[in-house]
C-alpha positions in Angstrom: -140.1 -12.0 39.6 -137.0 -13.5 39.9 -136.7 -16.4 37.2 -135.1 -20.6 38.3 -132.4 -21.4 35.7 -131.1 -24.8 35.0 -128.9 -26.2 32.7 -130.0 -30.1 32.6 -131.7 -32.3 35.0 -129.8 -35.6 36.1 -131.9 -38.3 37.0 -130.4 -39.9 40.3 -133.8 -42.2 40.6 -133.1 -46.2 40.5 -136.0 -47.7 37.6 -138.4 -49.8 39.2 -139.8 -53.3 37.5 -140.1 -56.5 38.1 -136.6 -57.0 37.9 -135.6 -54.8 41.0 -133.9 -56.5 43.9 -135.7 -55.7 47.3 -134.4 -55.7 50.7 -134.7 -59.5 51.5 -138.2 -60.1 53.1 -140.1 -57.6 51.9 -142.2 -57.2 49.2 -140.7 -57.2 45.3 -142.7 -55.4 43.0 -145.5 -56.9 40.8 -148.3 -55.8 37.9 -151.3 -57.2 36.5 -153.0 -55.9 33.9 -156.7 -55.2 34.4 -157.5 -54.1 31.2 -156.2 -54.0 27.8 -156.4 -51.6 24.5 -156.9 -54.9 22.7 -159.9 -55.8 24.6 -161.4 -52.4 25.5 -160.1 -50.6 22.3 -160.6 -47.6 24.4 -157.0 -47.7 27.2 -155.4 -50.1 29.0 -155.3 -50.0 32.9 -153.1 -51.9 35.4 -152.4 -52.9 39.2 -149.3 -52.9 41.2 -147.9 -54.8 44.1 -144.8 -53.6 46.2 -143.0 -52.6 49.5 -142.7 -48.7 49.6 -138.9 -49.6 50.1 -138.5 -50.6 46.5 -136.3 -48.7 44.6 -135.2 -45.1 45.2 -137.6 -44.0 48.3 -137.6 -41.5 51.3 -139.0 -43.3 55.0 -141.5 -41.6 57.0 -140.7 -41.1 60.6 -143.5 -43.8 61.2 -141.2 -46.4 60.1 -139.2 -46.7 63.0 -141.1 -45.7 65.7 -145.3 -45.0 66.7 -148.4 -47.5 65.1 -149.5 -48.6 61.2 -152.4 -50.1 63.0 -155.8 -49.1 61.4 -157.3 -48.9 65.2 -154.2 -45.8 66.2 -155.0 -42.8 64.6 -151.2 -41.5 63.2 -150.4 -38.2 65.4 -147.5 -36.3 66.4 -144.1 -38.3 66.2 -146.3 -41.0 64.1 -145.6 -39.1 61.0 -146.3 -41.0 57.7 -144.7 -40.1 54.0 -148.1 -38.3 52.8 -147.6 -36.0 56.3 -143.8 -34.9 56.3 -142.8 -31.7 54.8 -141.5 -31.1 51.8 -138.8 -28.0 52.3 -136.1 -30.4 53.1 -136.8 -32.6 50.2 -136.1 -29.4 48.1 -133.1 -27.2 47.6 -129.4 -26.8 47.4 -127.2 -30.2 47.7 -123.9 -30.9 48.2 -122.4 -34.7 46.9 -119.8 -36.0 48.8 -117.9 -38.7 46.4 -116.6 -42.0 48.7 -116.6 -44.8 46.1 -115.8 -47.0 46.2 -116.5 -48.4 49.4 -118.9 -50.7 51.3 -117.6 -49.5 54.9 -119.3 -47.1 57.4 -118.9 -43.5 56.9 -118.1 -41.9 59.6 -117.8 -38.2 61.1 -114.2 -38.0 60.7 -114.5 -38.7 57.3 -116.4 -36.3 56.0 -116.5 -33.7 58.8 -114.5 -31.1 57.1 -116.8 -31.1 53.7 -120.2 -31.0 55.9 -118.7 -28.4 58.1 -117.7 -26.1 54.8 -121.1 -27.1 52.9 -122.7 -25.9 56.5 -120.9 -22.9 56.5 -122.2 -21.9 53.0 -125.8 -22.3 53.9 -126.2 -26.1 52.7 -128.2 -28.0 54.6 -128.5 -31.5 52.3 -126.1 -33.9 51.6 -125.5 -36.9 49.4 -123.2 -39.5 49.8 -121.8 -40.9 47.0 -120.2 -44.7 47.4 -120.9 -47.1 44.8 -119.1 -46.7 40.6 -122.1 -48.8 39.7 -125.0 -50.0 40.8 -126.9 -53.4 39.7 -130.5 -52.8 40.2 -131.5 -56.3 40.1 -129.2 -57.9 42.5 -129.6 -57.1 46.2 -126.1 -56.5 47.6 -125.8 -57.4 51.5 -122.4 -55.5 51.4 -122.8 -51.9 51.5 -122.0 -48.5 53.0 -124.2 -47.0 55.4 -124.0 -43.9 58.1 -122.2 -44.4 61.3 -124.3 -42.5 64.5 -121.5 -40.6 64.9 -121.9 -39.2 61.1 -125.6 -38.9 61.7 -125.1 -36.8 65.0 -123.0 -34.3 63.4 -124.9 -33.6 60.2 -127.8 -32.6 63.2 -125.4 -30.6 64.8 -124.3 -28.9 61.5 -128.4 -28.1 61.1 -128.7 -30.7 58.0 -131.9 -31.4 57.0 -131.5 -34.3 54.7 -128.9 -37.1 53.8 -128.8 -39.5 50.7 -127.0 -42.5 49.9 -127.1 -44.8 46.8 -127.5 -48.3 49.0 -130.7 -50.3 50.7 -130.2 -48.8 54.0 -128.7 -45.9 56.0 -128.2 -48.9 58.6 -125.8 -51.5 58.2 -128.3 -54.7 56.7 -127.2 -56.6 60.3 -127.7 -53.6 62.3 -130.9 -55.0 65.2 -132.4 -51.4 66.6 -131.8 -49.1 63.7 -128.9 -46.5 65.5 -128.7 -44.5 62.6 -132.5 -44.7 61.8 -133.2 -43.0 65.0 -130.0 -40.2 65.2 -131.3 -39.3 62.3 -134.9 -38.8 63.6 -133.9 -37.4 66.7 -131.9 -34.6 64.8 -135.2 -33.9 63.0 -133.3 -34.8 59.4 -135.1 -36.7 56.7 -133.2 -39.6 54.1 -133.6 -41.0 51.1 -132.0 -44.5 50.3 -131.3 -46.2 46.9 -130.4 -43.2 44.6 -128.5 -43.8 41.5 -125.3 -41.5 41.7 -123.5 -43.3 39.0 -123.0 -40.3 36.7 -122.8 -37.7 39.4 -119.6 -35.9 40.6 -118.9 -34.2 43.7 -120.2 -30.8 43.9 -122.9 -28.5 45.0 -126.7 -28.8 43.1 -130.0 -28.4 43.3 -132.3 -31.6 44.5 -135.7 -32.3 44.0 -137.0 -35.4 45.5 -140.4 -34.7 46.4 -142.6 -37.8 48.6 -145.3 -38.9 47.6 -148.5 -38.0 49.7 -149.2 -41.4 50.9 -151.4 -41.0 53.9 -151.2 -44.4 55.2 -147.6 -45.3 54.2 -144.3 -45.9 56.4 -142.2 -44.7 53.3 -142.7 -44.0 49.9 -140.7 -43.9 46.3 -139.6 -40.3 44.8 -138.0 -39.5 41.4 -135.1 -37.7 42.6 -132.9 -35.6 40.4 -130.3 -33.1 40.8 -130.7 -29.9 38.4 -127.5 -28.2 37.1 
């Protein structure tokens, strides 16, 4: 049996508290504790409040297209976090370093590195754009995919793209473009990863979703082993 080698993990997963910033209008996280060691002597036990969104996450197809609703059964293209699969959120990675820059990136930009990551059998992509990242301020001015980006990482057979801002979508973007290239070209994304420390370069990601059943997205501890 052949054996996995690694040489450190990097932890590319934004921390989540009280103190993250949230996309405006959704829901910030919160805890209550339900029970305490002081009280029970025996654990202490707690509740938590948030949007999926929060933090470093992966959405589910369901989030931009099919029914939530508790009366519509989720089928086919209705594909929540707990259903998608979990290959693409698995394997070899190639980081693409643009920062800084809050400006679209487009296919012309990086159409030479996806076509030689391609070419060597990589079929994930991160794109690197910020030098630092304040977890507890939500900043409207970001970088995002351009469609014309997102069509060509489907045409190059990607699977998955990852960017360390809110939103693949520019924040005033109305019908999600970007959300839905993506989908159509079958690829999956995660949004909010912390590529501070990270140069450009090939590794191995692990950012597996969490089997929410019910759920439109859902956080993940992504890290990149060396």
């Amino acid at each position: 049996m052949s054996q996995f080698a690694y040489e450190r993990i990097i932890d590319i997963s934004q921390p989540v508290s009280e103190k993250s910033a949230c996309f405006p209008g959704d829901t910030p996280f919160s805890r209550k504790v339900t029970l305490t060691y002081e009280d029970s002597r025996v654990i202490n036990l707690s509740a938590f409040t948030m949007s999926p969104h929060v933090g470093t996450h992966a959405d589910a197809p369901v989030h931009i297209k099919g029914s939530l609703s508790a009366n519509s059964p989720v089928t086919g293209d209705d594909t929540t976090a707990g259903a998608m699969e979990l290959s693409p959120f698995m394997g070899k990675v190639i980081v693409i370093d643009l920062a800084p820059t809050t400006a679209g990136i487009k296919a012309a930009q990086v159409q030479q590195q996806l076509k030689a990551a391609a070419a060597a059998g990589v079929q994930r992509v991160l794109f690197k754009t910020a030098q630092t990242i304040n977890f507890e301020m939500f900043e409207d001015d970001y970088s995002y995919i351009e469609t014309d980006c997102a069509d060509l990482l489907g045409e190059l057979g990607f699977v998955l793209v990852g960017l360390d801002t809110p939103s693949v979508d520019h924040i005033r973007s109305k019908d999600l473009a970007t959300h839905n290239a993506l989908d159509k070209h079958h690829l999956v994304w995660l949004e909010n990863l912390d590529l501070t420390v990270v140069g450009a370069g090939e590794y191995f990601l692990v950012a597996l979703p969490l089997k929410f059943m019910n759920l439109e997205a859902t956080p993940v501890r992504a890290v990149l082993l060396v």
